[in-house]
C-alpha positions as CSV (number, residue, x, y, z in Angstrom):
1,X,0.0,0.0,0.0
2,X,1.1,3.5,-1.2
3,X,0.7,6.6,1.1
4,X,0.3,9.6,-1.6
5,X,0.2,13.3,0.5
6,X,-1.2,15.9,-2.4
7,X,-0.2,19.4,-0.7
8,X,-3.1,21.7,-2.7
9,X,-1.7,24.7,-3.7
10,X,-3.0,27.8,-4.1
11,X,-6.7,27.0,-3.7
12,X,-8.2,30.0,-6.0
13,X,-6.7,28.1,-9.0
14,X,-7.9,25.4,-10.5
15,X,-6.5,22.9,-8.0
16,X,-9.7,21.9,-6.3
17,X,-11.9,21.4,-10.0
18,X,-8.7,19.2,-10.7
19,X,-9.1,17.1,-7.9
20,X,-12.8,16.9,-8.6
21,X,-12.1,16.1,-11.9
22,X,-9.9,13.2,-11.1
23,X,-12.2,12.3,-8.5
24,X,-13.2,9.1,-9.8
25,X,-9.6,7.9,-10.2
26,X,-8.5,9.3,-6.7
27,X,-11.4,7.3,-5.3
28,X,-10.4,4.0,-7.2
29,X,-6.7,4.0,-6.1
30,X,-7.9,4.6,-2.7
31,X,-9.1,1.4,-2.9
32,X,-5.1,0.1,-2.4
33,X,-3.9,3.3,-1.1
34,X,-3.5,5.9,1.2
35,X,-4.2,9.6,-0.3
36,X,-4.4,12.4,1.8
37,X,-5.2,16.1,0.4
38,X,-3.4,18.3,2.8
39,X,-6.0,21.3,3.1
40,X,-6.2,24.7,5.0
41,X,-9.2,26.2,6.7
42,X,-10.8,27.5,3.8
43,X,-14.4,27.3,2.4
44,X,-13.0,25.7,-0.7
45,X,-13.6,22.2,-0.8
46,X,-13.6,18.2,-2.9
47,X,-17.4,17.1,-2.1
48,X,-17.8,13.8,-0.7
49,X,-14.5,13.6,0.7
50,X,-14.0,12.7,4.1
51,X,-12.1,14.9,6.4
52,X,-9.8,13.0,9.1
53,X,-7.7,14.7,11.9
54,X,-5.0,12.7,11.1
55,X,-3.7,10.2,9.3
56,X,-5.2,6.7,9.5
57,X,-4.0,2.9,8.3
58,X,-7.0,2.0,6.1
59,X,-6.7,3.0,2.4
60,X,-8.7,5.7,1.1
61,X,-9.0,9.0,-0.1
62,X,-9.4,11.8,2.7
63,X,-8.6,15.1,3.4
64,X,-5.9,15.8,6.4
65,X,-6.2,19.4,7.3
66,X,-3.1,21.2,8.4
67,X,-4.3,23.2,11.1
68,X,-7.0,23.4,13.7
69,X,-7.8,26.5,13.4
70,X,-11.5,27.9,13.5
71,X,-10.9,30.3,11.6
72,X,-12.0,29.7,8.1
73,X,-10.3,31.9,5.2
74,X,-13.4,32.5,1.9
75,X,-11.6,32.2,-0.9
76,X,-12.8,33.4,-4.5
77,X,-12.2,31.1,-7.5
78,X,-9.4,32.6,-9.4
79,X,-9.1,35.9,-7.4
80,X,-5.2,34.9,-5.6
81,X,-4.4,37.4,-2.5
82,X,-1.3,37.0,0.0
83,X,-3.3,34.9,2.1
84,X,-4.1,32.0,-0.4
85,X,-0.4,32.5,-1.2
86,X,0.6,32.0,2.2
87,X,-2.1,29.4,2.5
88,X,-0.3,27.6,-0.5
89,X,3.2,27.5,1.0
90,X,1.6,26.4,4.5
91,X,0.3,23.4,2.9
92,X,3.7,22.8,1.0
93,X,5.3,22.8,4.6
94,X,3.0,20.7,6.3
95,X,2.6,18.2,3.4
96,X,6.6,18.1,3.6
97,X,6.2,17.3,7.5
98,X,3.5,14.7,7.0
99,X,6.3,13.4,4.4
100,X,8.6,12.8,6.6
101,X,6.5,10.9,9.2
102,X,4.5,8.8,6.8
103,X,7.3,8.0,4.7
104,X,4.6,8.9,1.5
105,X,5.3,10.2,-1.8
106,X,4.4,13.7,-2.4
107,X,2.3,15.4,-5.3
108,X,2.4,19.3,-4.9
109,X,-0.8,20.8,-7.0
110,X,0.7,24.4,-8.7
111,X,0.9,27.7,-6.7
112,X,2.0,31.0,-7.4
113,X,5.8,32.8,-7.0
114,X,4.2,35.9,-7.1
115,X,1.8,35.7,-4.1
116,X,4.1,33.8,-2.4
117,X,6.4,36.3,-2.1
118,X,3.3,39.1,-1.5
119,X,2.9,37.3,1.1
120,X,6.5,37.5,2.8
121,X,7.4,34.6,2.4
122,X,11.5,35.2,1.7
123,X,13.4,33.8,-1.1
124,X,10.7,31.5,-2.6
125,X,11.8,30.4,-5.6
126,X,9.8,27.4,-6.1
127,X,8.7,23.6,-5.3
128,X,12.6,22.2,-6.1
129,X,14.4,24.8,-4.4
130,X,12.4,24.8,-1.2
131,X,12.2,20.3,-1.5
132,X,16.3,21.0,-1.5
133,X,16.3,23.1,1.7
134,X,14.0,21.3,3.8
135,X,15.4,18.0,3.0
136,X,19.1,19.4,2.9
137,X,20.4,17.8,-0.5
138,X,20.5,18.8,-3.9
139,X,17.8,18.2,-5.7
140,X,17.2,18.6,-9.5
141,X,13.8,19.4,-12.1
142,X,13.0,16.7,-14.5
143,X,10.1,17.4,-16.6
144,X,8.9,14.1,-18.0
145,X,6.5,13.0,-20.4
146,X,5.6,10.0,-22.7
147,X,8.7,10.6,-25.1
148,X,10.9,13.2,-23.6
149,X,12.8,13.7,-20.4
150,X,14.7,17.1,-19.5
151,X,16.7,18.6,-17.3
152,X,17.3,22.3,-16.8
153,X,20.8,22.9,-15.0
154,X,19.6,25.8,-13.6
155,X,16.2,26.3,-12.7
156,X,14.5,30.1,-11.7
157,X,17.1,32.4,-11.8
158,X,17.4,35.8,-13.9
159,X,18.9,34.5,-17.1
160,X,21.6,36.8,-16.7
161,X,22.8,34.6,-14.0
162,X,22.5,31.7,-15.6
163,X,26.5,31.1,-16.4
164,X,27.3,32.2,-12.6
165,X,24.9,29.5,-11.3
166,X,26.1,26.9,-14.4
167,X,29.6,27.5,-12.6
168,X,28.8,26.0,-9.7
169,X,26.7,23.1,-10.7
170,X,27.4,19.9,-9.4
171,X,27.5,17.6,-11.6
172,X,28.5,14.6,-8.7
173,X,25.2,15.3,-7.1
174,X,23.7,15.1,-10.8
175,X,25.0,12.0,-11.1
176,X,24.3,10.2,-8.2
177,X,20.6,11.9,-8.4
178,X,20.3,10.0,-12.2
179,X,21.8,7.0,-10.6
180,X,19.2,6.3,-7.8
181,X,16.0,7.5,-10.0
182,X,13.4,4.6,-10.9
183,X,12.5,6.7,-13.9
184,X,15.9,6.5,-15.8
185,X,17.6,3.2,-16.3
186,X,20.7,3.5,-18.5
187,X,19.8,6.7,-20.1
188,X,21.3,7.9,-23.3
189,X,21.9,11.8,-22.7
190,X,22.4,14.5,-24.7
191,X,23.4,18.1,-23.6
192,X,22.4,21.4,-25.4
193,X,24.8,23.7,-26.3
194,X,24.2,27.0,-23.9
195,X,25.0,29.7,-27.0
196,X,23.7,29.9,-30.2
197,X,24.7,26.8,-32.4
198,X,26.5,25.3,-29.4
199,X,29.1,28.1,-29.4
200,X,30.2,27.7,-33.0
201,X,33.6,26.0,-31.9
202,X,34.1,28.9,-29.3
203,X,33.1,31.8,-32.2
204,X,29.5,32.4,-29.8
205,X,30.9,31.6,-26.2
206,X,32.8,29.0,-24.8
207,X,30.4,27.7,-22.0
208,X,30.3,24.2,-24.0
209,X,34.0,23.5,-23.5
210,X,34.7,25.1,-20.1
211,X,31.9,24.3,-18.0
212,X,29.0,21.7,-20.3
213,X,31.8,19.6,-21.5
214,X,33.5,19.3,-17.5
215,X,30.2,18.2,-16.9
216,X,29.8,16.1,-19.3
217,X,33.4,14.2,-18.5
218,X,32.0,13.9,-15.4
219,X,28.8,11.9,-16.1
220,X,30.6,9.7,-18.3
221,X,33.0,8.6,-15.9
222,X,30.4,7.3,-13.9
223,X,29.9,5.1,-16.7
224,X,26.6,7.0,-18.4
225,X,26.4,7.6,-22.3
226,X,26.8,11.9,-23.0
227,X,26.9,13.2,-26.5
228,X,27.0,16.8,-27.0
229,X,26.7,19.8,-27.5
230,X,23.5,19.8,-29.6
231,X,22.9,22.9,-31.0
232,X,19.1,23.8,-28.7
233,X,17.5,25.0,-32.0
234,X,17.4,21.5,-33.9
235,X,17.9,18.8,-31.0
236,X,14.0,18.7,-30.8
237,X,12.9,18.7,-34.5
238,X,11.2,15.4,-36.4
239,X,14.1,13.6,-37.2
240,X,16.6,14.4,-35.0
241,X,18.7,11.5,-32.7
242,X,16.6,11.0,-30.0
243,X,18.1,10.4,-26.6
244,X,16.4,9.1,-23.1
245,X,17.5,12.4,-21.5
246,X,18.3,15.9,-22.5
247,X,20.3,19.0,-20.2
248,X,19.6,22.3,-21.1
249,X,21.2,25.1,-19.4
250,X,18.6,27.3,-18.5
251,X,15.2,27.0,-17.7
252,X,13.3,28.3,-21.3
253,X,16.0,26.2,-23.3
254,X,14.6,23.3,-22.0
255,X,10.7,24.1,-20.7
256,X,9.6,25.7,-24.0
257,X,10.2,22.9,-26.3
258,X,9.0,20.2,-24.0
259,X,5.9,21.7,-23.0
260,X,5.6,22.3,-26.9
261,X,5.7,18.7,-27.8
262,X,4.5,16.9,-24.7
263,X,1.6,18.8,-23.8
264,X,-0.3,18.2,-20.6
265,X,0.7,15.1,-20.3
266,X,4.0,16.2,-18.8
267,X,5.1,15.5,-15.1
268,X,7.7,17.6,-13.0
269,X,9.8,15.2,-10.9
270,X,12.2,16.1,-8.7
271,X,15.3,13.7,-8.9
272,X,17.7,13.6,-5.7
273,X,15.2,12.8,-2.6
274,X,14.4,9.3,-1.0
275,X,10.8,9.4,-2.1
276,X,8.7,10.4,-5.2
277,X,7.7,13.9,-5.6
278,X,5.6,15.2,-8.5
279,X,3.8,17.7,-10.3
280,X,1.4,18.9,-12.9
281,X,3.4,20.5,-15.9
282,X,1.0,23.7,-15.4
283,X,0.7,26.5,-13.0
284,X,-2.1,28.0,-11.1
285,X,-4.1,29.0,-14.3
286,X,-5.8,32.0,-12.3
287,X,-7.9,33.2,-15.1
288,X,-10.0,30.2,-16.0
289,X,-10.5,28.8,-12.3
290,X,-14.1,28.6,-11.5
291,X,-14.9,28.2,-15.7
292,X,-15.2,24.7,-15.5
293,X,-12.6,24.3,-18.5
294,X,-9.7,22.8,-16.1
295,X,-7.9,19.9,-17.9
296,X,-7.1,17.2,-15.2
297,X,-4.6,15.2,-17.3
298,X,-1.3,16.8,-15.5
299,X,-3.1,15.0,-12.4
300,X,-3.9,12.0,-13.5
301,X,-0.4,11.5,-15.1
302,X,1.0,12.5,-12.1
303,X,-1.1,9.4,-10.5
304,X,-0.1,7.1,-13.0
305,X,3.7,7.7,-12.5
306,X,3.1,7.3,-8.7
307,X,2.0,3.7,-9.8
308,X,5.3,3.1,-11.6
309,X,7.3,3.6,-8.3
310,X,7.9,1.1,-6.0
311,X,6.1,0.7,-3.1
312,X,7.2,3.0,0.0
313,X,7.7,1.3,3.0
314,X,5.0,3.3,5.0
Protein backbone atom coordinates (compact mmCIF):
# COMPACT_ATOMS: atom_id res chain seq x y z
CA UNK A 1 0.00 0.00 0.00
CA UNK A 2 1.08 3.47 -1.22
CA UNK A 3 0.66 6.58 1.06
CA UNK A 4 0.26 9.64 -1.55
CA UNK A 5 0.25 13.26 0.50
CA UNK A 6 -1.20 15.88 -2.37
CA UNK A 7 -0.18 19.43 -0.73
CA UNK A 8 -3.13 21.69 -2.71
CA UNK A 9 -1.70 24.65 -3.71
CA UNK A 10 -2.97 27.82 -4.10
CA UNK A 11 -6.73 27.03 -3.75
CA UNK A 12 -8.19 30.04 -6.01
CA UNK A 13 -6.66 28.09 -8.99
CA UNK A 14 -7.94 25.39 -10.54
CA UNK A 15 -6.45 22.91 -8.00
CA UNK A 16 -9.67 21.94 -6.30
CA UNK A 17 -11.88 21.38 -10.04
CA UNK A 18 -8.66 19.21 -10.69
CA UNK A 19 -9.11 17.11 -7.87
CA UNK A 20 -12.84 16.87 -8.59
CA UNK A 21 -12.07 16.10 -11.94
CA UNK A 22 -9.90 13.22 -11.06
CA UNK A 23 -12.16 12.28 -8.46
CA UNK A 24 -13.18 9.08 -9.81
CA UNK A 25 -9.56 7.86 -10.16
CA UNK A 26 -8.52 9.33 -6.70
CA UNK A 27 -11.45 7.28 -5.32
CA UNK A 28 -10.37 4.03 -7.23
CA UNK A 29 -6.75 4.00 -6.09
CA UNK A 30 -7.87 4.60 -2.72
CA UNK A 31 -9.06 1.36 -2.90
CA UNK A 32 -5.09 0.10 -2.40
CA UNK A 33 -3.87 3.32 -1.09
CA UNK A 34 -3.55 5.87 1.15
CA UNK A 35 -4.21 9.58 -0.32
CA UNK A 36 -4.39 12.38 1.76
CA UNK A 37 -5.19 16.10 0.40
CA UNK A 38 -3.42 18.26 2.82
CA UNK A 39 -5.96 21.33 3.14
CA UNK A 40 -6.19 24.69 5.01
CA UNK A 41 -9.23 26.19 6.67
CA UNK A 42 -10.84 27.50 3.79
CA UNK A 43 -14.44 27.29 2.35
CA UNK A 44 -13.03 25.73 -0.68
CA UNK A 45 -13.61 22.25 -0.77
CA UNK A 46 -13.63 18.20 -2.93
CA UNK A 47 -17.44 17.12 -2.15
CA UNK A 48 -17.85 13.79 -0.68
CA UNK A 49 -14.49 13.63 0.66
CA UNK A 50 -13.95 12.73 4.09
CA UNK A 51 -12.15 14.88 6.44
CA UNK A 52 -9.82 13.02 9.10
CA UNK A 53 -7.68 14.71 11.88
CA UNK A 54 -5.00 12.67 11.14
CA UNK A 55 -3.72 10.16 9.29
CA UNK A 56 -5.23 6.66 9.52
CA UNK A 57 -3.95 2.92 8.30
CA UNK A 58 -6.95 2.00 6.12
CA UNK A 59 -6.66 3.04 2.44
CA UNK A 60 -8.69 5.68 1.09
CA UNK A 61 -8.99 9.01 -0.10
CA UNK A 62 -9.40 11.82 2.67
CA UNK A 63 -8.59 15.11 3.43
CA UNK A 64 -5.87 15.81 6.41
CA UNK A 65 -6.15 19.38 7.26
CA UNK A 66 -3.07 21.20 8.36
CA UNK A 67 -4.33 23.18 11.06
CA UNK A 68 -7.03 23.37 13.72
CA UNK A 69 -7.80 26.53 13.38
CA UNK A 70 -11.52 27.90 13.54
CA UNK A 71 -10.91 30.34 11.57
CA UNK A 72 -11.97 29.65 8.08
CA UNK A 73 -10.34 31.88 5.25
CA UNK A 74 -13.43 32.45 1.90
CA UNK A 75 -11.57 32.24 -0.91
CA UNK A 76 -12.83 33.37 -4.46
CA UNK A 77 -12.15 31.06 -7.51
CA UNK A 78 -9.42 32.61 -9.38
CA UNK A 79 -9.11 35.86 -7.36
CA UNK A 80 -5.25 34.93 -5.57
CA UNK A 81 -4.35 37.41 -2.51
CA UNK A 82 -1.25 37.00 -0.02
CA UNK A 83 -3.28 34.89 2.12
CA UNK A 84 -4.10 32.02 -0.38
CA UNK A 85 -0.43 32.52 -1.22
CA UNK A 86 0.56 32.03 2.21
CA UNK A 87 -2.14 29.35 2.54
CA UNK A 88 -0.34 27.59 -0.55
CA UNK A 89 3.17 27.55 0.97
CA UNK A 90 1.60 26.41 4.52
CA UNK A 91 0.26 23.42 2.90
CA UNK A 92 3.72 22.77 1.04
CA UNK A 93 5.26 22.80 4.56
CA UNK A 94 3.05 20.67 6.31
CA UNK A 95 2.60 18.16 3.37
CA UNK A 96 6.64 18.09 3.61
CA UNK A 97 6.18 17.30 7.53
CA UNK A 98 3.45 14.74 6.99
CA UNK A 99 6.26 13.41 4.40
CA UNK A 100 8.65 12.80 6.63
CA UNK A 101 6.54 10.94 9.17
CA UNK A 102 4.49 8.84 6.76
CA UNK A 103 7.34 7.97 4.68
CA UNK A 104 4.61 8.89 1.54
CA UNK A 105 5.30 10.18 -1.80
CA UNK A 106 4.45 13.74 -2.43
CA UNK A 107 2.33 15.43 -5.27
CA UNK A 108 2.40 19.29 -4.90
CA UNK A 109 -0.78 20.76 -7.03
CA UNK A 110 0.73 24.43 -8.66
CA UNK A 111 0.93 27.66 -6.71
CA UNK A 112 1.98 31.01 -7.43
CA UNK A 113 5.84 32.75 -7.00
CA UNK A 114 4.23 35.95 -7.05
CA UNK A 115 1.77 35.69 -4.07
CA UNK A 116 4.11 33.78 -2.43
CA UNK A 117 6.44 36.30 -2.08
CA UNK A 118 3.32 39.05 -1.51
CA UNK A 119 2.88 37.27 1.10
CA UNK A 120 6.50 37.49 2.84
CA UNK A 121 7.38 34.56 2.43
CA UNK A 122 11.49 35.16 1.68
CA UNK A 123 13.45 33.77 -1.11
CA UNK A 124 10.75 31.51 -2.59
CA UNK A 125 11.80 30.41 -5.62
CA UNK A 126 9.75 27.44 -6.13
CA UNK A 127 8.65 23.62 -5.32
CA UNK A 128 12.59 22.21 -6.12
CA UNK A 129 14.42 24.84 -4.39
CA UNK A 130 12.44 24.76 -1.17
CA UNK A 131 12.17 20.33 -1.52
CA UNK A 132 16.31 21.03 -1.51
CA UNK A 133 16.27 23.08 1.72
CA UNK A 134 13.98 21.33 3.76
CA UNK A 135 15.40 17.99 3.00
CA UNK A 136 19.13 19.40 2.92
CA UNK A 137 20.43 17.82 -0.50
CA UNK A 138 20.47 18.80 -3.89
CA UNK A 139 17.84 18.17 -5.67
CA UNK A 140 17.20 18.65 -9.50
CA UNK A 141 13.80 19.44 -12.10
CA UNK A 142 12.96 16.69 -14.50
CA UNK A 143 10.07 17.38 -16.57
CA UNK A 144 8.87 14.11 -18.02
CA UNK A 145 6.55 12.98 -20.43
CA UNK A 146 5.64 10.05 -22.67
CA UNK A 147 8.68 10.62 -25.06
CA UNK A 148 10.90 13.18 -23.60
CA UNK A 149 12.78 13.71 -20.37
CA UNK A 150 14.70 17.10 -19.51
CA UNK A 151 16.73 18.59 -17.34
CA UNK A 152 17.33 22.29 -16.76
CA UNK A 153 20.81 22.89 -15.03
CA UNK A 154 19.58 25.83 -13.59
CA UNK A 155 16.17 26.33 -12.67
CA UNK A 156 14.51 30.11 -11.66
CA UNK A 157 17.09 32.37 -11.82
CA UNK A 158 17.38 35.82 -13.90
CA UNK A 159 18.95 34.48 -17.06
CA UNK A 160 21.61 36.81 -16.70
CA UNK A 161 22.79 34.58 -14.03
CA UNK A 162 22.51 31.68 -15.56
CA UNK A 163 26.45 31.14 -16.40
CA UNK A 164 27.29 32.16 -12.61
CA UNK A 165 24.93 29.49 -11.30
CA UNK A 166 26.14 26.85 -14.35
CA UNK A 167 29.60 27.54 -12.56
CA UNK A 168 28.75 26.04 -9.71
CA UNK A 169 26.73 23.13 -10.66
CA UNK A 170 27.38 19.91 -9.40
CA UNK A 171 27.46 17.59 -11.64
CA UNK A 172 28.55 14.57 -8.72
CA UNK A 173 25.19 15.31 -7.08
CA UNK A 174 23.73 15.11 -10.84
CA UNK A 175 24.98 12.00 -11.12
CA UNK A 176 24.26 10.18 -8.18
CA UNK A 177 20.57 11.87 -8.41
CA UNK A 178 20.30 10.00 -12.23
CA UNK A 179 21.79 6.97 -10.65
CA UNK A 180 19.24 6.34 -7.83
CA UNK A 181 15.98 7.50 -9.98
CA UNK A 182 13.40 4.59 -10.87
CA UNK A 183 12.45 6.68 -13.88
CA UNK A 184 15.87 6.53 -15.75
CA UNK A 185 17.64 3.17 -16.27
CA UNK A 186 20.75 3.50 -18.49
CA UNK A 187 19.79 6.70 -20.08
CA UNK A 188 21.30 7.86 -23.28
CA UNK A 189 21.89 11.84 -22.74
CA UNK A 190 22.41 14.47 -24.67
CA UNK A 191 23.43 18.13 -23.58
CA UNK A 192 22.40 21.43 -25.40
CA UNK A 193 24.81 23.68 -26.31
CA UNK A 194 24.23 27.00 -23.94
CA UNK A 195 25.02 29.68 -27.03
CA UNK A 196 23.68 29.85 -30.16
CA UNK A 197 24.72 26.77 -32.39
CA UNK A 198 26.50 25.29 -29.45
CA UNK A 199 29.07 28.14 -29.39
CA UNK A 200 30.23 27.70 -33.01
CA UNK A 201 33.58 26.02 -31.93
CA UNK A 202 34.05 28.93 -29.31
CA UNK A 203 33.09 31.77 -32.15
CA UNK A 204 29.55 32.42 -29.80
CA UNK A 205 30.92 31.65 -26.17
CA UNK A 206 32.81 28.97 -24.79
CA UNK A 207 30.42 27.75 -22.03
CA UNK A 208 30.32 24.17 -24.00
CA UNK A 209 34.03 23.47 -23.51
CA UNK A 210 34.71 25.10 -20.10
CA UNK A 211 31.94 24.28 -18.02
CA UNK A 212 29.04 21.75 -20.32
CA UNK A 213 31.78 19.58 -21.47
CA UNK A 214 33.49 19.30 -17.55
CA UNK A 215 30.19 18.23 -16.93
CA UNK A 216 29.80 16.08 -19.32
CA UNK A 217 33.41 14.22 -18.52
CA UNK A 218 32.03 13.89 -15.43
CA UNK A 219 28.84 11.88 -16.12
CA UNK A 220 30.63 9.70 -18.26
CA UNK A 221 32.99 8.59 -15.92
CA UNK A 222 30.43 7.34 -13.94
CA UNK A 223 29.87 5.14 -16.74
CA UNK A 224 26.55 6.99 -18.38
CA UNK A 225 26.38 7.65 -22.26
CA UNK A 226 26.76 11.93 -23.03
CA UNK A 227 26.93 13.23 -26.53
CA UNK A 228 26.95 16.82 -27.00
CA UNK A 229 26.66 19.84 -27.54
CA UNK A 230 23.55 19.75 -29.62
CA UNK A 231 22.87 22.90 -30.98
CA UNK A 232 19.13 23.79 -28.69
CA UNK A 233 17.50 24.96 -32.04
CA UNK A 234 17.37 21.48 -33.90
CA UNK A 235 17.91 18.79 -30.98
CA UNK A 236 13.97 18.71 -30.76
CA UNK A 237 12.93 18.66 -34.55
CA UNK A 238 11.18 15.36 -36.36
CA UNK A 239 14.05 13.56 -37.20
CA UNK A 240 16.64 14.39 -35.03
CA UNK A 241 18.66 11.45 -32.72
CA UNK A 242 16.59 10.99 -30.02
CA UNK A 243 18.14 10.43 -26.55
CA UNK A 244 16.38 9.09 -23.10
CA UNK A 245 17.54 12.43 -21.48
CA UNK A 246 18.34 15.94 -22.51
CA UNK A 247 20.34 19.02 -20.18
CA UNK A 248 19.59 22.26 -21.05
CA UNK A 249 21.23 25.09 -19.43
CA UNK A 250 18.57 27.29 -18.52
CA UNK A 251 15.22 27.02 -17.70
CA UNK A 252 13.29 28.28 -21.30
CA UNK A 253 16.00 26.16 -23.35
CA UNK A 254 14.59 23.29 -22.02
CA UNK A 255 10.68 24.11 -20.72
CA UNK A 256 9.58 25.67 -24.02
CA UNK A 257 10.21 22.95 -26.32
CA UNK A 258 9.00 20.24 -23.95
CA UNK A 259 5.90 21.71 -22.99
CA UNK A 260 5.58 22.29 -26.92
CA UNK A 261 5.75 18.66 -27.76
CA UNK A 262 4.51 16.89 -24.70
CA UNK A 263 1.63 18.83 -23.83
CA UNK A 264 -0.28 18.25 -20.59
CA UNK A 265 0.74 15.08 -20.31
CA UNK A 266 3.99 16.24 -18.84
CA UNK A 267 5.06 15.51 -15.11
CA UNK A 268 7.66 17.63 -12.97
CA UNK A 269 9.79 15.25 -10.91
CA UNK A 270 12.22 16.10 -8.71
CA UNK A 271 15.29 13.71 -8.88
CA UNK A 272 17.66 13.57 -5.72
CA UNK A 273 15.18 12.76 -2.62
CA UNK A 274 14.39 9.28 -1.02
CA UNK A 275 10.85 9.39 -2.11
CA UNK A 276 8.67 10.40 -5.19
CA UNK A 277 7.70 13.89 -5.56
CA UNK A 278 5.60 15.24 -8.55
CA UNK A 279 3.81 17.70 -10.32
CA UNK A 280 1.37 18.92 -12.86
CA UNK A 281 3.45 20.53 -15.85
CA UNK A 282 1.01 23.75 -15.45
CA UNK A 283 0.71 26.47 -13.05
CA UNK A 284 -2.07 27.96 -11.09
CA UNK A 285 -4.10 28.98 -14.25
CA UNK A 286 -5.80 31.97 -12.31
CA UNK A 287 -7.90 33.17 -15.07
CA UNK A 288 -9.99 30.18 -15.96
CA UNK A 289 -10.49 28.81 -12.35
CA UNK A 290 -14.14 28.57 -11.50
CA UNK A 291 -14.92 28.16 -15.66
CA UNK A 292 -15.23 24.75 -15.47
CA UNK A 293 -12.59 24.30 -18.54
CA UNK A 294 -9.70 22.81 -16.11
CA UNK A 295 -7.91 19.88 -17.85
CA UNK A 296 -7.07 17.15 -15.18
CA UNK A 297 -4.65 15.24 -17.26
CA UNK A 298 -1.30 16.78 -15.48
CA UNK A 299 -3.10 15.04 -12.39
CA UNK A 300 -3.91 12.01 -13.45
CA UNK A 301 -0.41 11.50 -15.12
CA UNK A 302 0.99 12.49 -12.12
CA UNK A 303 -1.08 9.44 -10.47
CA UNK A 304 -0.06 7.13 -13.01
CA UNK A 305 3.68 7.66 -12.51
CA UNK A 306 3.10 7.32 -8.69
CA UNK A 307 1.97 3.67 -9.79
CA UNK A 308 5.31 3.12 -11.58
CA UNK A 309 7.32 3.57 -8.35
CA UNK A 310 7.85 1.08 -6.00
CA UNK A 311 6.12 0.67 -3.06
CA UNK A 312 7.18 3.01 -0.03
CA UNK A 313 7.65 1.35 3.05
CA UNK A 314 5.02 3.26 5.01
Amino acid sequence: MKTILISEGDPTSINYELLVSAFPLLQSLGKRHRIYLIRGPHNLTVPSLPNLSQPIDTPGFYSLPWSDSKKTRQFTLGKPSATSGKMAYDSLLAAMDWQKELGADLITLPLSKEWVGKAGVKGFRGHTETLAAYYKRPTFMMMSGEKLNVIPLTTHVPLKDVVKELKRFSWKDLSSALSRSQFLKNPKIAYLGLNPHAGEGGKIGDEESTILAVGAKILGKAKFSVEGPLSADSAFLPGAKPYDLYLAGYHDQGLIPFKLLEGKKGVNITLGLDFTRVSPDHGTAFDIAGKGICDPTGLISCLERLMETKENKS
